[in-house]
KETI-908984 format. One record per residue (C-alpha): residue number from 1; residue in one letter; x, y, z. Coordinates in nm, 3 decimals. Layout:
BEGIN
SITE seq type      xx      yy      zz
SITE NUM    A       X       Y       Z
...
//
This chain:
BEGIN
SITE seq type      xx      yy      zz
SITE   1    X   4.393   4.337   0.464
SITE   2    X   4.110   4.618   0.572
SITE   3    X   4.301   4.973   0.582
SITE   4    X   4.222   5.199   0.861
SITE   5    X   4.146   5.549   0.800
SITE   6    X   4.385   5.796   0.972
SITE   7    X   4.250   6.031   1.207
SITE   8    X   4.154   6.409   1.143
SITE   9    X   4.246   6.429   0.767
SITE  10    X   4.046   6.553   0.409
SITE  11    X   4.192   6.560   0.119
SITE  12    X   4.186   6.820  -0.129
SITE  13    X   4.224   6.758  -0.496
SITE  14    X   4.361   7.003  -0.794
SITE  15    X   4.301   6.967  -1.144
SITE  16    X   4.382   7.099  -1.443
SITE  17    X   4.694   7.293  -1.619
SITE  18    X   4.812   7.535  -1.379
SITE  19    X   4.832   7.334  -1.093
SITE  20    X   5.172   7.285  -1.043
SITE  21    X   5.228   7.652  -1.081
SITE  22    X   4.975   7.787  -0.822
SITE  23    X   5.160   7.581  -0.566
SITE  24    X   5.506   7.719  -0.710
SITE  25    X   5.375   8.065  -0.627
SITE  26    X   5.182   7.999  -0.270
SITE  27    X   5.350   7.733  -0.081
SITE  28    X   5.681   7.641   0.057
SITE  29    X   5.819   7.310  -0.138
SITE  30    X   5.902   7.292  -0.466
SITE  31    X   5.717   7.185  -0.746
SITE  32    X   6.033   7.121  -0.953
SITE  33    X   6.147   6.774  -1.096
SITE  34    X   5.805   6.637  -0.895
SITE  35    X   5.769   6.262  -1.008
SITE  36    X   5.418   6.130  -1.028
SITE  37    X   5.341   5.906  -0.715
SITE  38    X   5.596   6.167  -0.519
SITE  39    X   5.459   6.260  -0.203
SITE  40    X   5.577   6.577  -0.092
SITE  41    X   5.535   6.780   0.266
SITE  42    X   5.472   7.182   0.277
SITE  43    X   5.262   7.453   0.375
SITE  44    X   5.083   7.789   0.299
SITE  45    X   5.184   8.052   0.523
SITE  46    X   5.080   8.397   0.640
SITE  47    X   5.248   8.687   0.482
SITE  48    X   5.398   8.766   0.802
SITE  49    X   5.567   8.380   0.781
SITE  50    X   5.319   8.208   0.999
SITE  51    X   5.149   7.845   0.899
SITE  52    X   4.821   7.898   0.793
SITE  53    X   4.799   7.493   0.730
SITE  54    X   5.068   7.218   0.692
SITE  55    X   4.959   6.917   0.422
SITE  56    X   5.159   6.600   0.242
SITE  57    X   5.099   6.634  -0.107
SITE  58    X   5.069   6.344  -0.378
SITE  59    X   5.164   6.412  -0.721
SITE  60    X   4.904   6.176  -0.920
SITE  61    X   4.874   6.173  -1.322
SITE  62    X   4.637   6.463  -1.335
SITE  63    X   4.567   6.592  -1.014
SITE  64    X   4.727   6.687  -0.658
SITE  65    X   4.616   6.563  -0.344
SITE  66    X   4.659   6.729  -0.021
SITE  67    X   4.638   6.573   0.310
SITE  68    X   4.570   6.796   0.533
SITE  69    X   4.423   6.839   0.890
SITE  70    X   4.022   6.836   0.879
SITE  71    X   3.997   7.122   1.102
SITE  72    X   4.244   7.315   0.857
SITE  73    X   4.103   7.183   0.552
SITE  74    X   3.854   7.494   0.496
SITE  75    X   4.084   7.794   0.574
SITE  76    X   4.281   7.609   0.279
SITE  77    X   4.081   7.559   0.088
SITE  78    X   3.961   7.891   0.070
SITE  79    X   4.302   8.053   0.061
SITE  80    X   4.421   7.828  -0.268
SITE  81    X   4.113   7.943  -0.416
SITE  82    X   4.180   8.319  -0.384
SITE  83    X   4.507   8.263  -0.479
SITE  84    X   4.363   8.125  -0.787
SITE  85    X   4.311   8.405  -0.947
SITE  86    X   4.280   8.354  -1.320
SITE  87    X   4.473   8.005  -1.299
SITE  88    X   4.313   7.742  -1.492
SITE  89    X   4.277   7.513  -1.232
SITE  90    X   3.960   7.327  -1.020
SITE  91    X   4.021   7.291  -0.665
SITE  92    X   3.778   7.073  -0.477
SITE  93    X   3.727   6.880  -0.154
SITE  94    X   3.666   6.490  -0.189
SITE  95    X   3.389   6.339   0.076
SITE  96    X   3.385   6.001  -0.068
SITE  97    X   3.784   5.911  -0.015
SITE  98    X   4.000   5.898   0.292
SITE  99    X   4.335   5.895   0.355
SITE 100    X   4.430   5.538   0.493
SITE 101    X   4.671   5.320   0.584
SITE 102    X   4.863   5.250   0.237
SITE 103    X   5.188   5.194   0.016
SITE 104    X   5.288   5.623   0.042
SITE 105    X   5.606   5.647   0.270
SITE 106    X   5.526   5.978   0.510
SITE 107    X   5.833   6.164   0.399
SITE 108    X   5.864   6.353   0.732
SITE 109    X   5.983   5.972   0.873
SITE 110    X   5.995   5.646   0.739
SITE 111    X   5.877   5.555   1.121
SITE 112    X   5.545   5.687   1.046
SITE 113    X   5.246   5.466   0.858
SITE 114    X   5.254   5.470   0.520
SITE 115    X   4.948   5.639   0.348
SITE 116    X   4.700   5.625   0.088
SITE 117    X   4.363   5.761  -0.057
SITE 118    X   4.097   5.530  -0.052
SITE 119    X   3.703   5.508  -0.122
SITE 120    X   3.523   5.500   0.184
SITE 121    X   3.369   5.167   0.082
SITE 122    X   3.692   5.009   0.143
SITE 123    X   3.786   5.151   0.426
SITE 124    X   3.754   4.939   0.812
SITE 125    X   3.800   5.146   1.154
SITE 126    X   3.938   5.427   1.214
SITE 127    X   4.305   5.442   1.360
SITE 128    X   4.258   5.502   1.730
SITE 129    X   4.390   5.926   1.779
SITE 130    X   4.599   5.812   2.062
SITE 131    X   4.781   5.503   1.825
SITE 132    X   4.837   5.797   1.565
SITE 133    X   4.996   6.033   1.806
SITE 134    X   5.249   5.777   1.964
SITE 135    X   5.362   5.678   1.632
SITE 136    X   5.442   6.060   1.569
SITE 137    X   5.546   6.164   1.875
SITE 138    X   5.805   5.831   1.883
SITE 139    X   5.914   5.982   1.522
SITE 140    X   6.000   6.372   1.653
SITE 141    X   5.675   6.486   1.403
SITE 142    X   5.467   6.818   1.519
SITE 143    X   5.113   6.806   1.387
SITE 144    X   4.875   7.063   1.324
SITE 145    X   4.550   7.052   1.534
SITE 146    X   4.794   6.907   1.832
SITE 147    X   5.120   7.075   1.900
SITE 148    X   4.977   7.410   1.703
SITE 149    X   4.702   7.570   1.531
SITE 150    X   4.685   7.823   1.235
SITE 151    X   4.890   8.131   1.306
SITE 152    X   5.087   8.043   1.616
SITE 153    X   5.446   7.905   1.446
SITE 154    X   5.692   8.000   1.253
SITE 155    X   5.832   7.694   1.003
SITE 156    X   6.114   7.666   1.223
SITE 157    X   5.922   7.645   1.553
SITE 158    X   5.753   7.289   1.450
SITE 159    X   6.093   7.194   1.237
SITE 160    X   5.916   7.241   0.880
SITE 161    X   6.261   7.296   0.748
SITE 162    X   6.409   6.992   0.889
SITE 163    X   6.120   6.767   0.794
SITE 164    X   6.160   6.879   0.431
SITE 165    X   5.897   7.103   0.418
SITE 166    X   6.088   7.467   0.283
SITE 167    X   6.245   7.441  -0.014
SITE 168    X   6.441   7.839   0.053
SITE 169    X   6.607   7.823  -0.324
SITE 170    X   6.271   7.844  -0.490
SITE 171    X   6.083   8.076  -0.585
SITE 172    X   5.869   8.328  -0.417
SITE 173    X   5.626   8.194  -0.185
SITE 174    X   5.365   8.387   0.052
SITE 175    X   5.594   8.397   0.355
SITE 176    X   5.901   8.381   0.185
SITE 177    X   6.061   8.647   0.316
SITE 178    X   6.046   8.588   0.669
SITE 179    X   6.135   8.203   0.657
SITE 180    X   6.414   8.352   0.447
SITE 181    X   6.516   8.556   0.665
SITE 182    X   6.486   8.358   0.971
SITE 183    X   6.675   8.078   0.844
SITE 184    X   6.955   8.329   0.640
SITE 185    X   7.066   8.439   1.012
SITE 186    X   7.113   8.128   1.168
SITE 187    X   6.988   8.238   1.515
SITE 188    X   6.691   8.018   1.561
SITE 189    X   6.579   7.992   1.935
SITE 190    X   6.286   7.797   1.925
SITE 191    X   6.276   7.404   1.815
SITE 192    X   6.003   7.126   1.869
SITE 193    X   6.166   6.845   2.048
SITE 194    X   6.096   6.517   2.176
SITE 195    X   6.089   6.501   2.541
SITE 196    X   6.043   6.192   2.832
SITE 197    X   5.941   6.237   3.167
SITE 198    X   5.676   6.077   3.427
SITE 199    X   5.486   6.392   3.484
SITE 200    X   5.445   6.505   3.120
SITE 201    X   5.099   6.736   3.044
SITE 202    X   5.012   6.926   2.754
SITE 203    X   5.058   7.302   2.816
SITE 204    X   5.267   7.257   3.095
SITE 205    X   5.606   7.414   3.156
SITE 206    X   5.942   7.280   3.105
SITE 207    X   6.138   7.399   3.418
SITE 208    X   6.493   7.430   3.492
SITE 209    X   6.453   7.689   3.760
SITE 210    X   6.265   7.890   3.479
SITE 211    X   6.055   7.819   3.178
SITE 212    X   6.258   7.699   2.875
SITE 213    X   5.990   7.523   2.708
SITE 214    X   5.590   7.361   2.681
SITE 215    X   5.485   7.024   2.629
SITE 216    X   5.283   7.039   2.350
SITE 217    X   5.174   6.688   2.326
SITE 218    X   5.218   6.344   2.542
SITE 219    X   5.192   5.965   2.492
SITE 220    X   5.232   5.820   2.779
SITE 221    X   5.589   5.899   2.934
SITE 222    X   5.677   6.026   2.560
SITE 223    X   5.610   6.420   2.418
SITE 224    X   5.707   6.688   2.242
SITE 225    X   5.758   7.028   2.376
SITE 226    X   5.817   7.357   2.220
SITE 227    X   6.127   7.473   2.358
SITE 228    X   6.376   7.797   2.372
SITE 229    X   6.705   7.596   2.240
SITE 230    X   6.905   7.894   2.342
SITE 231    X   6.786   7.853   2.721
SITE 232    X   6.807   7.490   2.720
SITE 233    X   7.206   7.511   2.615
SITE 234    X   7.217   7.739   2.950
SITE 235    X   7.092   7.517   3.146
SITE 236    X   7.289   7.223   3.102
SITE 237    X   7.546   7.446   3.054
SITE 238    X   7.485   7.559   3.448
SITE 239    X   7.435   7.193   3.582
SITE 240    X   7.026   7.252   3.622
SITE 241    X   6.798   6.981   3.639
SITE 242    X   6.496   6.997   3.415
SITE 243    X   6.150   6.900   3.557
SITE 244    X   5.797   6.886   3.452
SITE 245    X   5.525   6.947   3.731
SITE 246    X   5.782   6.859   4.000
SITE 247    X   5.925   6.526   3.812
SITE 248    X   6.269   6.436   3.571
SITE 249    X   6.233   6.539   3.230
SITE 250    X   6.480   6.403   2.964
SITE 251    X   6.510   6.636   2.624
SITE 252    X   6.611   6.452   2.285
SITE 253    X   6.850   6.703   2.093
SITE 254    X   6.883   6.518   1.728
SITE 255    X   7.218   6.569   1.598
SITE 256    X   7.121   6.875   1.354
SITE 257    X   7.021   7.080   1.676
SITE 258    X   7.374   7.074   1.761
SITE 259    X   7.511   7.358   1.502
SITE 260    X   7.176   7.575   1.588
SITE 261    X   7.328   7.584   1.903
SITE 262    X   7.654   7.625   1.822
SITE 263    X   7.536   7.919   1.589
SITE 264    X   7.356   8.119   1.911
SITE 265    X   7.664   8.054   2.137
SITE 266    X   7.865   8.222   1.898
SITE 267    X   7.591   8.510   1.850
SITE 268    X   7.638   8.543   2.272
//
């Protein structure tokens, strides 16, 4: 069968000894026990504990590949090689190979298509954006380019943390102190989560009498929507309705929300 190419990805390949340990030092999974043909999910973040760029990682038998979002790919890029340093290691973008449909499971959800890295050659259309996004958005998964750029989210806004993305018992990362911190207290009031509703538009509000969240992307009567978990608890709390541009809107909380909130009614 012909694999598609997925939608708004490059790949970025490192080579050589130090690999594994300029990842250790930048970005926020682990390197540790990593078994070759291991996908794994992270990103590089701001000092300030921002996401510069998210990626899916593939552990191969002398190199790393990271997936990433084409339109983050350079800023990446660049960063891994300043981080470089003295590192004995090559880091270079591929234009011959594309990530496809494949044999990887996505480890943010088994839900997703399985990847791969393929020659171009081999490859047969492209996946249609709007086939890609409703698989995502039906599996709870933020992406980069869509529901946030670099800069705008903490880990814990786009649920890095629950997706597997931080690994907090490792070692210092660039970031490391704020996602440390952030997660340490407990208190975290914002949350991607999957919302339904007739009336759904990106960038509009999430009302129940006031703002508690934006839509931040929609397949049909599907989204997700960047939301202030704190003032969503007070509003079903009160009885309001929540509405997007005038219509019902229905908010997914996944069972791990539920001691987040139990953590900020306690901090009230």
């Amino acid at each position: 069968m012909t694999k598609r190419a997925l939608p708004n990805r490059a790949i970025i390949r490192l080579t050589g000894p130090d690999m594994l340990a300029l990842l250790d030092r930048t970005v926020t999974h682990s390197v540790d026990n990593w078994q070759t043909g291991e996908m794994r999910y992270g990103a590089l973040l701001t000092p300030q504990g921002k996401i510069i760029a998210d990626y899916l990682a593939m552990l191969a038998l002398d190199d790393i590949y990271l997936d990433v979002h084409a339109d983050a790919a350079d800023d990446l890029e660049r960063r891994l090689r300043m981080f470089r340093l003295r590192s004995d290691v090559v880091i270079e973008r591929l234009t011959e190979d594309v990530v496809t449909e494949g044999s990887w499971v996505d480890v943010r959800s088994t839900h997703l298509p399985h990847r791969a890295i393929s020659p171009k050659g081999t490859i047969g259309l492209e996946m249609p954006e709007e086939e890609w996004h409703a698989h995502r958005i039906a599996a709870g998964v933020p992406e980069w380019g869509a529901d946030y750029r670099a800069t705008e989210v903490f880990p814990t806004d786009v649920n890095l943390d629950i997706l597997g993305g931080v690994d907090y018992k490792k070692g210092c990362f660039v970031g490391q102190e704020v996602a440390s911190r952030m997660k340490r207290k407990g208190k975290i009031r914002k949350r991607t989560l999957p919302v339904s509703g007739d009336a759904l538009v990106v960038g509009a509000d999430i009302m129940a009498d006031t703002p508690i969240g934006r839509v931040t992307s929609v397949a049909g009567t599907a989204g997700l929507a960047l939301v202030r978990t704190d003032r969503l608890a007070a509003a079903e709390s009160a009885g309001r309705a929540l509405t997007c541009n005038g219509a019902p809107v229905s908010v997914d909380k996944p069972a791990w929300l539920e001691s987040e909130l139990l953590a900020l009614a306690a901090d009230d």
